[in-house]
Backbone as numpy.savetxt, mean C-alpha at the origin, in Angstrom:
# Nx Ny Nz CAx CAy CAz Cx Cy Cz
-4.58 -8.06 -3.39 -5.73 -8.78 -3.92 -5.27 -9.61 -5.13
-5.46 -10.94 -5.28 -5.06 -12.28 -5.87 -5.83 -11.63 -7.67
-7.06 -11.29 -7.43 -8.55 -11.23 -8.67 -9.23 -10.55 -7.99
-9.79 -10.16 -9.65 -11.23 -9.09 -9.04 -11.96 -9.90 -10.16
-13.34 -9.04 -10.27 -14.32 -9.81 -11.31 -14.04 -8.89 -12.94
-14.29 -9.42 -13.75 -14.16 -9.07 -14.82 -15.04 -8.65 -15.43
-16.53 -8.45 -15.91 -17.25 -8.43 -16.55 -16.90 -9.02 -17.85
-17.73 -10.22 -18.61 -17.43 -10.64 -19.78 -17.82 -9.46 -21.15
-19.13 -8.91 -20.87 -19.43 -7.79 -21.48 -18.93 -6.62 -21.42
-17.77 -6.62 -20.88 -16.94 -5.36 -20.80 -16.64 -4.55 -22.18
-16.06 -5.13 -23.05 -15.64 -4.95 -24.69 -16.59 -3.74 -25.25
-17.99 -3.89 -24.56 -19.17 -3.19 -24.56 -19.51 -1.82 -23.69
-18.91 -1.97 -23.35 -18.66 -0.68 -21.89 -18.85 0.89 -23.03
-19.86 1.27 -22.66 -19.57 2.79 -23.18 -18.56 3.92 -23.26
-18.05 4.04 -22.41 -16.86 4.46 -22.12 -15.75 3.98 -22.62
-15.56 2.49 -22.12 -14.14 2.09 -23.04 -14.34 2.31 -24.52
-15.41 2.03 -24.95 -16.28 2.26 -26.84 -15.54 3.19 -26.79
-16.37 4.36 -26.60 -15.28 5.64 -27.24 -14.26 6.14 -27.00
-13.43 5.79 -25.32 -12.16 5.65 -25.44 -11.27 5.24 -26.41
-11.80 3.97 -27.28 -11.21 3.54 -27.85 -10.75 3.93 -29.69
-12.16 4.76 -29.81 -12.31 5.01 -31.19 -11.88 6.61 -30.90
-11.45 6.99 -30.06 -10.55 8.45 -29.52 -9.39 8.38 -29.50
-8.74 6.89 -28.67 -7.08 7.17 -28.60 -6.72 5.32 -28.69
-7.49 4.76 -29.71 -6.92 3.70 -30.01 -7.26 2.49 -29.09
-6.43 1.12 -29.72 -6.20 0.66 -28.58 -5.68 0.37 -27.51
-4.92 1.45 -27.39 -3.63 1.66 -26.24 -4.88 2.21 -24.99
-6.16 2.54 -25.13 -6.89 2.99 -24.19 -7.66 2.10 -23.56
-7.64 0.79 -24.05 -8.23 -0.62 -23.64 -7.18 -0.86 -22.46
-5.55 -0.82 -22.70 -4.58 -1.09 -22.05 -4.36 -0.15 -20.41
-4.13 1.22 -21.43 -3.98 1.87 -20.33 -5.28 1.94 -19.01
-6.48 1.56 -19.20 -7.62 1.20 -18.50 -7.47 0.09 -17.77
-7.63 -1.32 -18.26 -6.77 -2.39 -17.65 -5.78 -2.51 -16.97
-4.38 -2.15 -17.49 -3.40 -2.18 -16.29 -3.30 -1.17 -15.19
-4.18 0.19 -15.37 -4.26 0.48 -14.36 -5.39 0.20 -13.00
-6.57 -0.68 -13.63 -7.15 -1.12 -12.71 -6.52 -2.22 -12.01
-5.77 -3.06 -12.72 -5.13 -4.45 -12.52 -3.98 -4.20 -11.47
-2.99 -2.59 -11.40 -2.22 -2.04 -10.34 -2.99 -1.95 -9.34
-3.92 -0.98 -9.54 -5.20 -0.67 -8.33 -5.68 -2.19 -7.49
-5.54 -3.03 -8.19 -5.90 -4.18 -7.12 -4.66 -4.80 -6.85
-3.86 -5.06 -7.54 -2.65 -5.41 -6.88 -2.35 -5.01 -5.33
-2.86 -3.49 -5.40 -2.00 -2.88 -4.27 -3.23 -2.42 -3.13
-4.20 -3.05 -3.52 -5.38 -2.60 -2.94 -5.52 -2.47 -1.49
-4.30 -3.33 -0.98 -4.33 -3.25 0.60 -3.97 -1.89 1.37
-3.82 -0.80 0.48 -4.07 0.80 0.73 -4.78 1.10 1.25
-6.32 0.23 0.78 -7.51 0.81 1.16 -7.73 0.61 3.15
-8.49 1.55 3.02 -8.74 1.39 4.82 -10.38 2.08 4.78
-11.19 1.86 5.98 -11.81 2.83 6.01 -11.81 4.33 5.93
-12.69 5.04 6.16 -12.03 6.72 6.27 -11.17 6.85 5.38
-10.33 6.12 4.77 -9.54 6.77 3.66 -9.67 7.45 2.64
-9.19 8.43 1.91 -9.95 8.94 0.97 -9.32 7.96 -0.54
-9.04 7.11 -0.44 -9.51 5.82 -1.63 -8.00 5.73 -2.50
-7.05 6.75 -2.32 -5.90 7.30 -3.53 -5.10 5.78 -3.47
-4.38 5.40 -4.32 -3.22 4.59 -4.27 -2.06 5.55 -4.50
-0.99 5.61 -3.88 0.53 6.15 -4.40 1.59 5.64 -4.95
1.28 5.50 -5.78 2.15 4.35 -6.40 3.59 5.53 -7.31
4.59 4.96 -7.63 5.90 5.22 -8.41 5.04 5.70 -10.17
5.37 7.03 -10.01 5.23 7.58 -11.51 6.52 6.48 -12.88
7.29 6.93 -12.31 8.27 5.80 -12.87 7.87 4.37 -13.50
7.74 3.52 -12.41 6.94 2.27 -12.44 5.77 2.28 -13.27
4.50 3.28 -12.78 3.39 3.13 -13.79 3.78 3.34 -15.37
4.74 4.13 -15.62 4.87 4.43 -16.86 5.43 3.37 -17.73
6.43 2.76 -16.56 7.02 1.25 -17.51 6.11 0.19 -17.65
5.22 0.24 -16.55 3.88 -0.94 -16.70 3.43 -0.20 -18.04
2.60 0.88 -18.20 1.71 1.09 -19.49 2.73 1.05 -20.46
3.57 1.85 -20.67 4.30 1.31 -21.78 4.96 2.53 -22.56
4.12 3.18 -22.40 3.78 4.79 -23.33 4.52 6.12 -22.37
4.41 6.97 -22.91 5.22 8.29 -22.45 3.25 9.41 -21.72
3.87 9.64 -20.49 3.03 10.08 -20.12 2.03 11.23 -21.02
2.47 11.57 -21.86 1.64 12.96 -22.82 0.88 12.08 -23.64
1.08 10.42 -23.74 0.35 9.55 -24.23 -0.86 9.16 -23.68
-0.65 8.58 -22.07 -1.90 8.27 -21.72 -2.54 8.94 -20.34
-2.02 9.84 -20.67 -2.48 11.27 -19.63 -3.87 11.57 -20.30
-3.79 11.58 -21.95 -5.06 12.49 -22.52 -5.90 11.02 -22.11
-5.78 9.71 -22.39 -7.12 8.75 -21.86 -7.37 8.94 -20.80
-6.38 9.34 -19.47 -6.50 9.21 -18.24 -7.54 10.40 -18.02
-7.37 11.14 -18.62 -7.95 12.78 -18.62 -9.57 12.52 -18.96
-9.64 11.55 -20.29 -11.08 11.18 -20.59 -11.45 10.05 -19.26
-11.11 9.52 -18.67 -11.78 8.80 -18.02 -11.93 8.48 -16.83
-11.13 9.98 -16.29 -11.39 10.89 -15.76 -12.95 11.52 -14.95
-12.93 12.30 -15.96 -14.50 12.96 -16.49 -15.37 11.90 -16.58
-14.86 10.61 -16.94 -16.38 9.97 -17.05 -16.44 9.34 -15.05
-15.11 10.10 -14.77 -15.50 9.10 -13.19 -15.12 7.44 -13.38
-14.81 7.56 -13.93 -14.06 5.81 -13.77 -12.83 5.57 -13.48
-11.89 6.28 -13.49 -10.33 6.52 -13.00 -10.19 7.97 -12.55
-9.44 8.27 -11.36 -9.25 9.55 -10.82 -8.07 9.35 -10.32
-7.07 10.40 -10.92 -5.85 10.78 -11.00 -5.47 11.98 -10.59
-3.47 11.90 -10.19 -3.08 13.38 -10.13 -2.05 12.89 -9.94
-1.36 13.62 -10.17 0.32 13.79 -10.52 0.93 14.50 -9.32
1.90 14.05 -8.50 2.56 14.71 -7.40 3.94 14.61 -7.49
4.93 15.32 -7.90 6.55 15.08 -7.94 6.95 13.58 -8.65
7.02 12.71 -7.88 7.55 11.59 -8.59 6.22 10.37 -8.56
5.12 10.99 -7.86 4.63 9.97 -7.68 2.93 9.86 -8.48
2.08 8.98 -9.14 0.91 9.14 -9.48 -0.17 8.37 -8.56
-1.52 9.17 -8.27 -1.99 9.04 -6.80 -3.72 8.38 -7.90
-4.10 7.03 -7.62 -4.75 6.91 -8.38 -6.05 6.28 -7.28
-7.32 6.37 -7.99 -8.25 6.12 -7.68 -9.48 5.53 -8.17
-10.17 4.10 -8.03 -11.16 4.03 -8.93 -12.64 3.76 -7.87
-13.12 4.53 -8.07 -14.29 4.86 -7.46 -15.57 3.94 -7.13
-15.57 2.79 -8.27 -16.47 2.19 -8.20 -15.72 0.34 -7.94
-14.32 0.34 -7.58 -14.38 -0.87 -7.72 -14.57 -1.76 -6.94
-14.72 -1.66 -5.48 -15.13 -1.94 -4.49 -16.69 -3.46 -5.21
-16.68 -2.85 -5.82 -18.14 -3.28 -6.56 -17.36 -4.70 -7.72
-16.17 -4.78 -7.70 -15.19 -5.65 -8.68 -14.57 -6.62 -8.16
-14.75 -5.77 -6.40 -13.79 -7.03 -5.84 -14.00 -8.12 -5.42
-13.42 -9.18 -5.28 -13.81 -10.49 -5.04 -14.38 -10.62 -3.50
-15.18 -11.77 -3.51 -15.76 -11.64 -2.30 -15.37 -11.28 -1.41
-14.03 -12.09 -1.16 -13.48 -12.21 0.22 -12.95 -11.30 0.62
-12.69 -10.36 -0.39 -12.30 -8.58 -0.33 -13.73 -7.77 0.33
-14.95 -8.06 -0.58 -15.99 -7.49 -0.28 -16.49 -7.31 1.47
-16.26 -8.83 1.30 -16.82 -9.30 2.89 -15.86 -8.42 3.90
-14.25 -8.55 3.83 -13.67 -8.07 4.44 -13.75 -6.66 4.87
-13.83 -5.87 3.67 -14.51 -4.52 3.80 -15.15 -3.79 4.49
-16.33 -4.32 4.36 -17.87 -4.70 4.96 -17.54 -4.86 6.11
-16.69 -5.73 7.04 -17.13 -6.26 8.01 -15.93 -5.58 9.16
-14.41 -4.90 8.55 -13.85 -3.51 9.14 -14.64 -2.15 9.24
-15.11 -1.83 7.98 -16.03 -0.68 8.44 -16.91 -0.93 9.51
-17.35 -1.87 9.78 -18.25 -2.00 10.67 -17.38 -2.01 12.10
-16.22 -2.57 12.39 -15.41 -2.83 13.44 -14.55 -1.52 13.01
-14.49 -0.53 12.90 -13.07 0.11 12.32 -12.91 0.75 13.84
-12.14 0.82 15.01 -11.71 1.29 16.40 -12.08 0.56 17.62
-12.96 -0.83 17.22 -12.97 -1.98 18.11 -11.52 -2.52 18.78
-10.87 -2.63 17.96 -9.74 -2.70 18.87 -8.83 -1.85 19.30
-9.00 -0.81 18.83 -7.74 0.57 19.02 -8.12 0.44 20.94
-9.24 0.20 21.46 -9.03 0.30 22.95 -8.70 -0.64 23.90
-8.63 -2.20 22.94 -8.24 -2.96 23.43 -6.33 -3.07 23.80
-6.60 -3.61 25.14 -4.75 -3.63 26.03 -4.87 -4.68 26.55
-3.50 -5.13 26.61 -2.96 -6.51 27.50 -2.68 -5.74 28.69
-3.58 -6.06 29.84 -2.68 -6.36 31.08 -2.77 -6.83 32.42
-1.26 -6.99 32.63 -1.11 -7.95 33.30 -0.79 -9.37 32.81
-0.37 -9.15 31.73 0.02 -10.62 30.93 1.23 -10.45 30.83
1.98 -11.34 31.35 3.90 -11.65 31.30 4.33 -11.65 29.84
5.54 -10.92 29.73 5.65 -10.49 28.40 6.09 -11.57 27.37
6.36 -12.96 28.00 6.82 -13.78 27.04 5.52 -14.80 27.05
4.30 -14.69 27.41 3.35 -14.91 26.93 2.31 -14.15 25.85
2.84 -12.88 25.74 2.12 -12.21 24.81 2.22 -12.46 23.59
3.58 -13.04 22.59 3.70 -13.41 21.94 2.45 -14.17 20.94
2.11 -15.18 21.94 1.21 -16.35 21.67 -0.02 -15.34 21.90
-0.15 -14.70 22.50 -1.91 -14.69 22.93 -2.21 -13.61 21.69
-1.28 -12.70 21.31 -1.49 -12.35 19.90 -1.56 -12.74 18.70
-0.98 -14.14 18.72 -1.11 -14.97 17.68 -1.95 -14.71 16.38
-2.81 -14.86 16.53 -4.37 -15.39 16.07 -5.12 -14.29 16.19
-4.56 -12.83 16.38 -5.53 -11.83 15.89 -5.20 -11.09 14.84
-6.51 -11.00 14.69 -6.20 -10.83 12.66 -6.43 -8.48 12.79
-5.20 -8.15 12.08 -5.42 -6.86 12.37 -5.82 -6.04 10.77
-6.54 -4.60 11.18 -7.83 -4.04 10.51 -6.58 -3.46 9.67
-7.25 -3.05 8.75 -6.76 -2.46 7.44 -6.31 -1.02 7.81
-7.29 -0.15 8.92 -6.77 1.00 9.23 -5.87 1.10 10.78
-5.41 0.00 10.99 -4.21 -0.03 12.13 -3.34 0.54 11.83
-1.83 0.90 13.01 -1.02 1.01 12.98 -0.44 -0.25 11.99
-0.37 -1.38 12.48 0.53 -2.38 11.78 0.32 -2.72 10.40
-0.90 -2.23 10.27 -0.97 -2.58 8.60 -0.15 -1.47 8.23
-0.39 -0.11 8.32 -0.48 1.17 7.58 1.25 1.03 7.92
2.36 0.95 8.71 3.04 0.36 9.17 3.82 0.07 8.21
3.01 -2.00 7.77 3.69 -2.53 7.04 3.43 -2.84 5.46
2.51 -1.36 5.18 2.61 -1.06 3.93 3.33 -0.23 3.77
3.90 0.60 4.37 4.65 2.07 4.16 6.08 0.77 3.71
6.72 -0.16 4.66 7.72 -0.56 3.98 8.10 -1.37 2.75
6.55 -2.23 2.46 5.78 -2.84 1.38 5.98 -1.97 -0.11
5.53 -1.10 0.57 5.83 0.10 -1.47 7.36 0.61 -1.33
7.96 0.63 -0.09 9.28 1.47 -0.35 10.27 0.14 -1.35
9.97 -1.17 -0.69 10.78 -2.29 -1.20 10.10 -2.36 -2.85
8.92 -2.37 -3.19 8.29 -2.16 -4.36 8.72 -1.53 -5.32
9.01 -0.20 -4.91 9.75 1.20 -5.56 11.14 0.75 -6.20
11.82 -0.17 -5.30 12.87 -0.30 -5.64 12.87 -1.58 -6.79
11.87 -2.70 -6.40 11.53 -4.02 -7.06 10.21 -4.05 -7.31
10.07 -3.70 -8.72 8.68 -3.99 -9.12 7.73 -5.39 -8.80
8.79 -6.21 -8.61 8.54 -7.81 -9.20 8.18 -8.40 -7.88
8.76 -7.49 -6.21 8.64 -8.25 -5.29 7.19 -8.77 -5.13
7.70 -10.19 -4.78 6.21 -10.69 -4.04 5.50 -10.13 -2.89
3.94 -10.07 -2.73 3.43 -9.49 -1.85 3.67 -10.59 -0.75
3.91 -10.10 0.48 3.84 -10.84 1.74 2.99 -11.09 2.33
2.65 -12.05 3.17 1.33 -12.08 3.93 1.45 -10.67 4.98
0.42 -10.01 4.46 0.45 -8.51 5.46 0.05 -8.83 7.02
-0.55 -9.99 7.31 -0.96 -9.98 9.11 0.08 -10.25 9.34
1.14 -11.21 9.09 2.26 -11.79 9.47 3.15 -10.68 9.35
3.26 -9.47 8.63 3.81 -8.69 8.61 3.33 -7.56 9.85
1.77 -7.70 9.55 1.19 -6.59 11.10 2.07 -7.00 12.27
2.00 -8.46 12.22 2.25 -9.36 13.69 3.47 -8.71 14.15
4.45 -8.69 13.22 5.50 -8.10 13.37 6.02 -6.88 14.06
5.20 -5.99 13.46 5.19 -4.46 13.85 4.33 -4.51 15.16
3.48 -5.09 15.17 2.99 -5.38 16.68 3.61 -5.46 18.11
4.49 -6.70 17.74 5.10 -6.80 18.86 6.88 -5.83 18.96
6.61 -5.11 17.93 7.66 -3.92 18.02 7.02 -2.82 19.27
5.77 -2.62 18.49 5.62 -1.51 19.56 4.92 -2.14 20.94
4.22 -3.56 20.92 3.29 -3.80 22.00 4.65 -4.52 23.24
5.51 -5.22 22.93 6.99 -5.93 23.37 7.83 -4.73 23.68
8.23 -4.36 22.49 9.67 -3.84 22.62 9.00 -1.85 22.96
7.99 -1.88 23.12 7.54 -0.39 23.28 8.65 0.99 22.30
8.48 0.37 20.95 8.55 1.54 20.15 7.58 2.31 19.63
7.45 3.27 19.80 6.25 4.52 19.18 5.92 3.82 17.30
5.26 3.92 17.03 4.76 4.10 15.77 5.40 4.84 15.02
5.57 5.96 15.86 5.84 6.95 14.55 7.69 7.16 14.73
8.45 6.33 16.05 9.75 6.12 15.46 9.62 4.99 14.84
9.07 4.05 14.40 9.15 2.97 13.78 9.10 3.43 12.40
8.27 4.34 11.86 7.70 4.77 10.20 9.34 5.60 10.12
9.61 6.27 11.01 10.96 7.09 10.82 12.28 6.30 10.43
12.23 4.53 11.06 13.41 4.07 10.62 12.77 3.29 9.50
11.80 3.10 9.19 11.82 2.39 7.56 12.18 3.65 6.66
11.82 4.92 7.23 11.90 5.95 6.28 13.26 5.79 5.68
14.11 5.98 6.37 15.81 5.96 6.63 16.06 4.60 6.18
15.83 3.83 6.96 16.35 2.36 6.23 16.39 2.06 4.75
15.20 2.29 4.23 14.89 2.32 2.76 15.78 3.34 2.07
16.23 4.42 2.63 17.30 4.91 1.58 18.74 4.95 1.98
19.33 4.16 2.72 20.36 3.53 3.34 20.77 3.08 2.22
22.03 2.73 1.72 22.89 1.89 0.63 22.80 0.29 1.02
23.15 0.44 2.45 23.12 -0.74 2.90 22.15 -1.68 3.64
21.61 -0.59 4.13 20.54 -1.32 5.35 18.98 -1.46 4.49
18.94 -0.51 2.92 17.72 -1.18 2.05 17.59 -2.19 1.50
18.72 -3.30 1.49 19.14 -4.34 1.35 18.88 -5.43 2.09
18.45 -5.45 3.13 19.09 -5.98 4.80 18.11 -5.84 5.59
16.98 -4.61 5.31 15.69 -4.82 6.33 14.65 -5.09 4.72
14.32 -6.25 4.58 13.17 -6.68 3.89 12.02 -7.12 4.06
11.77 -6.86 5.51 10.26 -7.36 6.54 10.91 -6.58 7.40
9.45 -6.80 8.32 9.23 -6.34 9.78 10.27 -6.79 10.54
10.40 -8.27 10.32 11.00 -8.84 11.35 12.45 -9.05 11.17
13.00 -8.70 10.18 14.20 -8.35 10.18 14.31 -6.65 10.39
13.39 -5.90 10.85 13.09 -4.68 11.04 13.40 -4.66 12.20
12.48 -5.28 13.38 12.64 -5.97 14.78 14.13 -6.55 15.46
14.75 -7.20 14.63 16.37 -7.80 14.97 16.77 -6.63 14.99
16.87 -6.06 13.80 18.38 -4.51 13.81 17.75 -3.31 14.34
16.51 -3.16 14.92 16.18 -2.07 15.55 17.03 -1.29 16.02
17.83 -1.59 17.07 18.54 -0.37 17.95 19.92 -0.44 16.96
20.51 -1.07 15.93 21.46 -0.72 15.68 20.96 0.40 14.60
19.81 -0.04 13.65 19.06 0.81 13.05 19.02 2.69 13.43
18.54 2.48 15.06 18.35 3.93 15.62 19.70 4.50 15.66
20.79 3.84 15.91 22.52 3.98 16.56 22.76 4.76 15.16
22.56 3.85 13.93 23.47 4.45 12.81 23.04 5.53 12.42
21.29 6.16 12.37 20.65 6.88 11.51 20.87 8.06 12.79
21.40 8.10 13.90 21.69 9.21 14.57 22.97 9.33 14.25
23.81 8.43 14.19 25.15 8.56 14.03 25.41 9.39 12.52
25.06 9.22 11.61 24.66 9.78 9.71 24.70 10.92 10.40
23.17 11.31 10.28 23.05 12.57 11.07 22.87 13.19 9.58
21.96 12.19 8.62 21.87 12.65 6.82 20.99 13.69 6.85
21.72 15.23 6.75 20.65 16.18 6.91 20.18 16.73 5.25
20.35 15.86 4.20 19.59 16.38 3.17 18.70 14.86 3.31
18.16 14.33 4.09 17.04 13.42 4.45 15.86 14.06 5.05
15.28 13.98 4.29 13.77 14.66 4.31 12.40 13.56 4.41
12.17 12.88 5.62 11.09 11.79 5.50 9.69 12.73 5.10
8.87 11.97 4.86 7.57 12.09 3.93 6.57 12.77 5.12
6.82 12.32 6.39 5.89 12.22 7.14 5.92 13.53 8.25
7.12 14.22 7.96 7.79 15.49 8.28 6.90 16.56 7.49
C-alpha cells in the first residue's frame, strides 16, 4: 500500500495524548512507524486471516530506533487501548492494527470489500482443454485474490528477500502471482513444493542471490529441486514443517 489516510486531528487522539505525556515523544514515533510498516506490508492481509503481520524483530527495531525494553512498555500501553496488537515470537514481531482497514485508501478499501465478497470464486475455476501454449495469454488479464495460492506464494518470497534487504522495492504482486501461476497451472508444481524451494532458496549462499522473483524462480526450478536434494541440509528446518 502506496498511503493510507492520516487524520489531520490526530495530534489530538486520546490515546496518543497520554502516550505521550507517559513515555515521551518517542511514543508519537513508535505509533507511526509502526502503523506506516503495517501498511507498507499490508498485502498480508487476506480474508479469513487473522489480521497479524510477521515482520523481522531485527528490522522493526532498526526502523524505531530504540532497544526493545524501550518501546515494548508503549507497545504494551497501546496495546490495552486496542490500537496496536503485538507478540513476540523467536526472531520475529507479529503485529496487528485492528481498526485500520478504516485508514486505508480507497482503492485498498474497495479492494477488500469486493475479495471478501469473491473470496473461493475462483479456487473452482480450471482450464480445459486449452493447448498449453495458449494458456499463457488467456491468463493474462486475471487479476488474483489476496487469499490465493499465488499471492500467499509470492509473499512468502517477498519478506524472505525483505529480511535480507530492508530497502527492496515492492514488486507488482499480480505480475508476481502470474508467475507462480503458471508454475503450478504449466509446469504442474504443487504449491507446497514450490513454498519448500523458496524456503531453501532463500537460505542458499548462492541461489538467495539469484532467485529474486517468481520468474527467475520458474527458469531454475528443476536445477533448484536437483541441488536442495543433492545438500541434503539436514539442520534446515522450513517454517511450514
Amino acid at each position: 500500500m502506496k498511503w493510507f489516510k492520516h487524520i489531520s486531528d490526530s495530534h489530538n487522539d486520546p490515546d496518543l495524548c497520554v502516550a505521550r505525556e507517559k513515555f515521551g515523544d518517542i511514543a508519537i514515533i513508535i505509533f507511526w512507524f509502526t502503523v506506516e510498516i503495517y501498511a507498507k506490508e499490508f498485502e498480508h492481509y487476506r480474508p479469513g486471516s487473522d489480521g497479524f503481520l510477521k515482520y523481522s524483530l531485527k528490522n522493526f527495531t532498526k526502523i524505531i530506533g530504540k532497544l526493545p525494553k524501550v518501546y515494548t512498555k508503549c507497545l504494551d500501553f497501546l496495546q490495552k487501548k486496542d490500537r496496536i496488537i503485538y507478540k513476540v515470537e523467536d526472531d520475529y514481531i507479529f503485529i496487528k492494527i485492528p481498526k485500520f482497514i478504516e485508514v486505508a485508501d480507497e482503492y485498498t478499501q474497495k479492494r477488500i470489500s469486493k475479495e471478501k465478497k469473491n473470496v473461493g470464486t475462483l479456487s473452482g475455476q480450471c482450464l480445459e482443454n486449452v493447448p498449453a501454449e495458449l494458456e499463457e495469454d488467456k491468463e493474462g488479464d486475471k487479476e488474483y485474490l489476496v487469499d490465493s495460492q499465488e499471492i500467499r506464494l509470492s509473499t512468502i518470497l517477498i519478506q524472505k528477500i525483505y529480511e535480507r534487504d530492508p530497502k527492496f522495492k515492492n514488486p507488482n504482486i499480480q505480475k508476481w502471482a502470474d508467475d507462480i501461476n503458471k508454475l503450478i497451472r504449466i509446469d504442474n508444481r504443487a504449491p507446497e513444493e514450490i513454498e519448500k524451494i523458496i524456503n531453501w532458496c532463500q537460505i542458499d549462499s548462492f541461489w538467495q542471490n539469484n532467485i529474486l522473483s517468481p520468474k527467475s524462480l520458474r527458469k531454475n526450478f528443476t536445477q533448484l529441486i536437483l541441488k536442495m536434494n543433492q545438500t541434503k541440509d539436514k539442520t534446515y528446518q522450513p517454517d511450514y514443517l
